[in-house]
N, C-alpha and C positions, 0 to 999 in steps of 0.2 A: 504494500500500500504506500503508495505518496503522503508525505504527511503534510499538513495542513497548519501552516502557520499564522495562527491569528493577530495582526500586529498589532500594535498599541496604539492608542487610540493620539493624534496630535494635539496638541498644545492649543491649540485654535480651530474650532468648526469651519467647515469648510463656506457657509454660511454664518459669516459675521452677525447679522443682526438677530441670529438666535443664540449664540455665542452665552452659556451661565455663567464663565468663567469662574467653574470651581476644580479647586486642584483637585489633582488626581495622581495615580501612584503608577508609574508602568510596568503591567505583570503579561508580558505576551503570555499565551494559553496556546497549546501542541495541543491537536486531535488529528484522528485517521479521517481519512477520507475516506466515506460510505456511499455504494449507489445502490443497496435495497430501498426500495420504499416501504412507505410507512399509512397503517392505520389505526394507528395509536400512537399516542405523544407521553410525553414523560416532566414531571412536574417534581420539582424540589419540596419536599416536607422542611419543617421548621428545622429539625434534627442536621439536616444537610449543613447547617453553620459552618459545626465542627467539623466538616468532612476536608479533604483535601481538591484541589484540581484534577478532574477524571480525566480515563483519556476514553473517544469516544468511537465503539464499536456498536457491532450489529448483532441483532439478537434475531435471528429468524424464527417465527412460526410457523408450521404449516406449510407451503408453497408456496416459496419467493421468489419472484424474479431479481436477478442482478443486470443491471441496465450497466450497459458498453457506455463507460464516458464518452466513446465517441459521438452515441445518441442521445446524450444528455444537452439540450441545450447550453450554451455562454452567453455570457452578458456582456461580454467585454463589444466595446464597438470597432469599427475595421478604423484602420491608422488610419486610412482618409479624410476620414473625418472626426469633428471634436469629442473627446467622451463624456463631454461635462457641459452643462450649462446654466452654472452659477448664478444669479440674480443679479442685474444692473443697478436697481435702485434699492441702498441699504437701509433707506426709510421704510420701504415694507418689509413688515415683520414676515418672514417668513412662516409661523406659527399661526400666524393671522391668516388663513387663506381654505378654511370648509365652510362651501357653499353650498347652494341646492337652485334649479330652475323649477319653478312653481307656476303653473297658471293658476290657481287660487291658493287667494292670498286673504283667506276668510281669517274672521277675528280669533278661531279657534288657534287657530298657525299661530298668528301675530304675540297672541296672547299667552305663549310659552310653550308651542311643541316643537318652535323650531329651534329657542331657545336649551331647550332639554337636551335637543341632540346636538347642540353647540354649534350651528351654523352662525359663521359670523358674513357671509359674505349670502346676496341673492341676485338671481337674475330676471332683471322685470325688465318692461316694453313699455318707449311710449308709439304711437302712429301716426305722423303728421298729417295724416288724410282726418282724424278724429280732431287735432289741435288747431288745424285751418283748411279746413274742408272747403270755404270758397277764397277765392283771390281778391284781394280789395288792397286799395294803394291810400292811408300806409295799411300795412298788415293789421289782420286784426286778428287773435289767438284764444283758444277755447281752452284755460289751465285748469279749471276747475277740478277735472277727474287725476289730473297728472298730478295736483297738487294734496290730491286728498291721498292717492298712494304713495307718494314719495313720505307723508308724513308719518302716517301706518309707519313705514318700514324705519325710517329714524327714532319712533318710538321703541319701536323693538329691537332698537342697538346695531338692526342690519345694514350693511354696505353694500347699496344696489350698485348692479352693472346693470348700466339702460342701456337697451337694442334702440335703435332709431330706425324706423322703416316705416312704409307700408305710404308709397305714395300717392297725394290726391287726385283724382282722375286728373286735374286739371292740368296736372303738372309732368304727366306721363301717361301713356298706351295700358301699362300694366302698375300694377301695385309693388313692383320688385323693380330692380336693374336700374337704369340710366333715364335720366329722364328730358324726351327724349321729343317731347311739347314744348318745351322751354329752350329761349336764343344761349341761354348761360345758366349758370348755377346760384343767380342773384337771389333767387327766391330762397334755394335750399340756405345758403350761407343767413340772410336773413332771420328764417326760422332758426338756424341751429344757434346761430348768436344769441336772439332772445330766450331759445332754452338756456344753455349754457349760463348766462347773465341771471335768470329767473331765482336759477339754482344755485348761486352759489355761497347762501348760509350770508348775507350782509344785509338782507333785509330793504334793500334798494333791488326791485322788482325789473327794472328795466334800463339800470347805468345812468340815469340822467343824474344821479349824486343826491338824493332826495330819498329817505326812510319811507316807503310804503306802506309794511305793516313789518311784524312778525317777521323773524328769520324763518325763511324755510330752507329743507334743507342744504346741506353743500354735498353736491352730486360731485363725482373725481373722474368716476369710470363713464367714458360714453364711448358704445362699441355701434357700427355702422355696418345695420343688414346683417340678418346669422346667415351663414355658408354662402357669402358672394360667388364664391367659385360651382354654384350650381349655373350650368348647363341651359337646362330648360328657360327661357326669357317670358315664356307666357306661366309660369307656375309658381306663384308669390307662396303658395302652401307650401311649400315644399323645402325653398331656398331662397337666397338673395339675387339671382337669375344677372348676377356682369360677368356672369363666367367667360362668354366670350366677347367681353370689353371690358378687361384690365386698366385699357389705356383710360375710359371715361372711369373707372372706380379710382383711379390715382390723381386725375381731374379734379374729382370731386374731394378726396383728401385734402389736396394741395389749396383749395380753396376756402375751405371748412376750416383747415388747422391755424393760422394766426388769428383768426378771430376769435377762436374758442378759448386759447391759449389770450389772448386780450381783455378776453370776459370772466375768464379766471385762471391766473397764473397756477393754479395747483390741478390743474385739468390732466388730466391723461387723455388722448385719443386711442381705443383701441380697434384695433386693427379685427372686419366685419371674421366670426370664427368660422375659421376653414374647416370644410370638410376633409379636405385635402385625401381622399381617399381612389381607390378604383375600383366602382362596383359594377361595372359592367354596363352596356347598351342599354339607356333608353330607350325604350321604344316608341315614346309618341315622338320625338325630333331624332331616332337613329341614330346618335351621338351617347359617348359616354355621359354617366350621368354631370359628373366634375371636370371642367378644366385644368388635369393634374397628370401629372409624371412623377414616379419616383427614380428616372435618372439624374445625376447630377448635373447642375445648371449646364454646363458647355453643350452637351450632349439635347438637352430641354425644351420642351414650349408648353409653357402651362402656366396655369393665373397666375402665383408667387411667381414666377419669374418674369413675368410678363410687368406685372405690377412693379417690380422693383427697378427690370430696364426702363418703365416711363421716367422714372423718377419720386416715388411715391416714399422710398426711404424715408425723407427727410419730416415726411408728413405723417406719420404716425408713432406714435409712442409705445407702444404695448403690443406685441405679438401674442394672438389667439387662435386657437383651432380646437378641435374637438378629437377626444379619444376614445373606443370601443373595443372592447376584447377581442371582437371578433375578427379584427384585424391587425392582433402581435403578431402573426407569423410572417406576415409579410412582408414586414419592417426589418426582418433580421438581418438583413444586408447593412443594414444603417448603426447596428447596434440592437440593445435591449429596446423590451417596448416600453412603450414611451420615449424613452430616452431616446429612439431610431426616429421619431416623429419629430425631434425638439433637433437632431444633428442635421437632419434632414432642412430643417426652416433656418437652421445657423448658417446653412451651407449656402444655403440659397441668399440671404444674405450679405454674408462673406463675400461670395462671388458678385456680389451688385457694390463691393465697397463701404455696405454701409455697417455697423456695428451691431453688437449683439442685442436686447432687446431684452426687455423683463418678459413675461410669460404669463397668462393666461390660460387654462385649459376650460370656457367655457362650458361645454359636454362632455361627461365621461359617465357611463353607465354600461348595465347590464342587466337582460330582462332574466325573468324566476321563472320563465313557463316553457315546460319540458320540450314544446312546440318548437322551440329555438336548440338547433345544435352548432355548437362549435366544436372542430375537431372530429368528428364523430361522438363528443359526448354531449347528452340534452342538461339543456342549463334548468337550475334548480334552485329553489331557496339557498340551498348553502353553498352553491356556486356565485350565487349570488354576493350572499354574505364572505364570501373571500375576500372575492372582487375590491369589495370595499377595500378591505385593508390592504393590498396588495396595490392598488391606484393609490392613495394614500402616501404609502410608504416610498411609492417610485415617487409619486411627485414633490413631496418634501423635502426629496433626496434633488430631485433635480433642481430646486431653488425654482417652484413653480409658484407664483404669485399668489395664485386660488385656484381649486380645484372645485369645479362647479357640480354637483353630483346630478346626472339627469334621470328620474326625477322625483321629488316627492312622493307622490302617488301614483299609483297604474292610472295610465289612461286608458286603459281598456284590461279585461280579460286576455286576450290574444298579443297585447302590448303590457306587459308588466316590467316597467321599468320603476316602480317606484321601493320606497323601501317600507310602503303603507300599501294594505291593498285597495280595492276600489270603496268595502265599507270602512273602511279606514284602520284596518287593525294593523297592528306594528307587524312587519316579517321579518324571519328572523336577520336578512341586513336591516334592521332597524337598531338592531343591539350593537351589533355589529360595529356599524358608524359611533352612536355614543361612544364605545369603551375604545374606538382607536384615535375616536378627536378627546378622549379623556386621558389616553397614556401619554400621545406624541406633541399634545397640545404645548408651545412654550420651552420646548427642546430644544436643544443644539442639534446638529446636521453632518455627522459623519462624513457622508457620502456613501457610494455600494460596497459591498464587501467584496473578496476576489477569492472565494470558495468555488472548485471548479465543480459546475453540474450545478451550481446553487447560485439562485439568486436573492442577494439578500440586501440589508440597509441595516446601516449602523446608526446610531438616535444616542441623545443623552438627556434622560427626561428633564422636566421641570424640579424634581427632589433634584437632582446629581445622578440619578441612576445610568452607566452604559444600558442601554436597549440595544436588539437585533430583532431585526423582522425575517425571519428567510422563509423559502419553500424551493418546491425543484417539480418540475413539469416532469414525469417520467412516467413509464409503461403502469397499467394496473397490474397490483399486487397484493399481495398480505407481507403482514412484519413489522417490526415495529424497532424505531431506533432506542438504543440504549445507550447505558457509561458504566464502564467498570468501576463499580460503585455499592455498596450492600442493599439488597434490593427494598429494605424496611425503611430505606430513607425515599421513596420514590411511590406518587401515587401513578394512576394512567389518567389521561385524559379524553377519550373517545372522538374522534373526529368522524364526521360527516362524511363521508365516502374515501376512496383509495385515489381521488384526483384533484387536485394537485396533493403529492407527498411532502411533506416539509423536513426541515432542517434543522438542528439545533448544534450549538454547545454547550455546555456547561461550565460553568464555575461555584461550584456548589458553595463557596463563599457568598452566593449572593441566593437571598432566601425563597425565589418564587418565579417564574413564571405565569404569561397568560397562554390562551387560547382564545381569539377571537374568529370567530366566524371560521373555523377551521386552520385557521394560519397563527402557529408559533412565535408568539414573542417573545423574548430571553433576556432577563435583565444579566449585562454580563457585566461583573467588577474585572476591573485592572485587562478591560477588550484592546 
């Protein structure tokens, strides 16, 4: 067996502004490397104190498979491209960033369920076909509804990301895309200034230097059309439809951004979230559904790159796109998932010159209803509940600004994305989320770990504790990982199927372990 060198953790987080700064002692921890999988986990008793650093072997039950490292997936990403992508701006807390997109936003929510599960961040809509529905010189704007939810959501502590979309007939052919009635973008910058200004917490409603009423709130995040890089130009349900007009969505950036940034210097522009995926033809316009390639730019012609040779760089502040299970494997070229998604938008970047970008993950979910297979395996409650902490743990790690969870509730039976079902009862990712925004919440930030077959994240809680998150995508099996160790110091912990198997170490110095949602946390002293 190769053996597995656990190093010590650095002196500073690799993510400064989660940084505890509490010393620490350097004890690297030796274990073996194991590829039985596991359906059963193993949990430190109180007794374990006294015990010494194990080393960490394999207890087979029953009929094991042992998985060929060669067909264990890596995390590591190809030297082409970046394997990190650290956060630009050290004023967001990195800790600060569990969200959720909700279309209702009833008082039930408001009033402490989303609090419960520690959403600090949400993603709401306004429509400017609803805020100025007809054209009149000067403008005339309808805030009442935009005013009453943006208040709601400041009451309840949350940090909306406003989508801006949904254009007036008057202003465009369709409710998505370019717009396309109008000689210039005089109207849209218009609107987006007086939003911007309305919102921005000073109580002077409209910049003339004159107190109107009441501070409402101070909006930061305004993101522009979800998934611009859809395709379709007649399908506003669906997408943001400038897929194939880059050039008019960077147009419109570049006109929007100094005035927003005028109207309030603490503003973020972010960038409309990309689908950026490949799911194949269309069929009402016989066209992919996204404007996307995952070759690297040289090679390229797809929305992000398209957008960035306009010139659009300079014109948005915050890079967003959305994430889904159902598409890690196809990122493996790029790196881990996630992480292949986020080398993949640096690269693209890079190659236009313009610098790296804080991060966004507007959408990232996974539905609970058996109807849905990935891999060949039907997704499930506790597939579900992985998920969570598994998105989580990659995005914390990658210095992801917010991870937006999509979505609260099932919108349908046949669409169960939510972590509540359609009459509202918690699933088991409902738990799930609480107890992994309750451990990671306010931690320092490792980075991955570099256990080969294992993908893992190193954390250091809010107490001082090392944390490890790991698991390992491998063959179904039975077995269960152990440590040489007396076995009265150790309860089991029963996981929810044989897929994904997870990982652990031990330092039995350190008194406990979780389990959430099937995936092993490990508090580890002296990692």
């Amino acid at each position: 067996m190769v053996p597995i060198v656990v190093e010590s953790l650095p002196a500073t987080a690799v993510h400064p502004a989660t940084t505890l700064g509490i010393p620490r002692t350097a004890v690297p921890l030796t274990a073996t490397q194991v590829t039985t999988v596991t359906a059963t986990l193993v949990e430190a008793t109180p007794e374990a104190s006294e015990a010494v650093s194990p080393v960490l072997t394999s207890i087979v039950t029953r009929a094991t498979t042992v998985s060929p490292s060669s067909q264990v997936p890596t995390v590591t990403a190809t030297a082409a491209t970046p394997t990190t992508a650290a956060p630009v701006n050290a004023s967001v807390d990195v800790s600060f960033f569990y969200g959720v997109a909700s279309n209702n936003l009833g008082k039930q929510y408001l009033d402490g369920q989303f609090q419960a599960l520690g959403f600090d961040w949400i993603r709401t809509q306004v429509n400017w076909d609803k805020v100025e529905p007809v054209r009149s010189d000067p403008p005339t704007y309808k805030w009442d509804g935009v005013d009453g939810s943006l208040r709601s959501l400041a009451e309840a502590s949350l940090r909306p990301l406003v989508i801006v979309s949904h254009n007036p007939s008057w202003a465009a052919t369709t409710s998505c895309g370019p717009h396309d009635r109008l000689a210039d973008e005089t109207a849209f910058v218009q609107f987006v200034g007086a939003l911007v200004e309305r919102y921005d917490g000073d109580g002077d409603y409209n910049g003339d230097g004159v107190i109107d009423g009441p501070a409402l709130p101070n909006v930061r995040d305004w993101e522009f059309w979800n998934e611009p890089d859809w395709n379709d130009m007649g399908d506003a349900q669906m997408g943001g439809c400038w897929g194939p007009q880059a050039g008019a969505y960077a147009a419109m950036l570049r006109a929007i951004y100094p005035v927003m940034h005028q109207a309030n210097p603490t503003v973020r522009v972010v960038l409309g979230g990309l689908a950026a995926e490949d799911i194949g033809i269309n069929p009402a316009i016989n066209q992919p559904f996204f404007n996307f390639s995952r070759q690297p730019s040289a090679q390229a012609t797809d929305f992000m790159t398209e957008l960035l040779a306009a010139g659009a760089g300079s014109y948005f502040d915050v890079i967003n796109f959305h994430y889904y299970r159902a598409f890690d494997r196809v990122w493996a070229g790029w790196g881990a998932p996630l992480l292949g998604k986020i080398n993949w938008l640096n690269e693209r970047l890079s190659y236009a010159g313009v610098a790296p970008k804080p991060i966004i993950v507007s959408e990232a979910g996974l539905r609970s209803d058996p109807a849905k297979v990935i891999d060949g395996v039907p997704m499930s409650q506790a597939e579900q509940a992985r998920f969570v902490v598994q998105i989580h743990a990659r995005g914390a790690a990658a210095g992801v600004d917010s991870m937006i969870w999509y979505t609260y509730s099932d919108p349908s039976t046949s669409e169960a994305w939510g972590l509540v079902d359609l009459a509202g009862q918690p699933k088991l990712s409902y738990a799930s989320y609480a107890r992994t925004v309750g451990f990671l919440r306010g931690g320092a930030v490792y980075g991955p770990g570099d256990w080969a077959g294992v993908e893992s994240y190193r954390f250091r809680t809010a107490a001082g504790r090392p944390l490890v998150v790991a698991w390992a995508f491998v063959a179904v099996a039975d077995g269960i990982y152990g440590v040489a160790a007396p076995a009265s110091l150790y309860r089991t912990i029963p996981t929810q199927g044989s897929r994904p198997a997870f990982f652990a170490v031990y330092n039995l110095v350190s008194l406990g372990c979780f389990a959430v949602g099937g995936v092993l946390a490990v508090p580890l002293l002296g990692l």
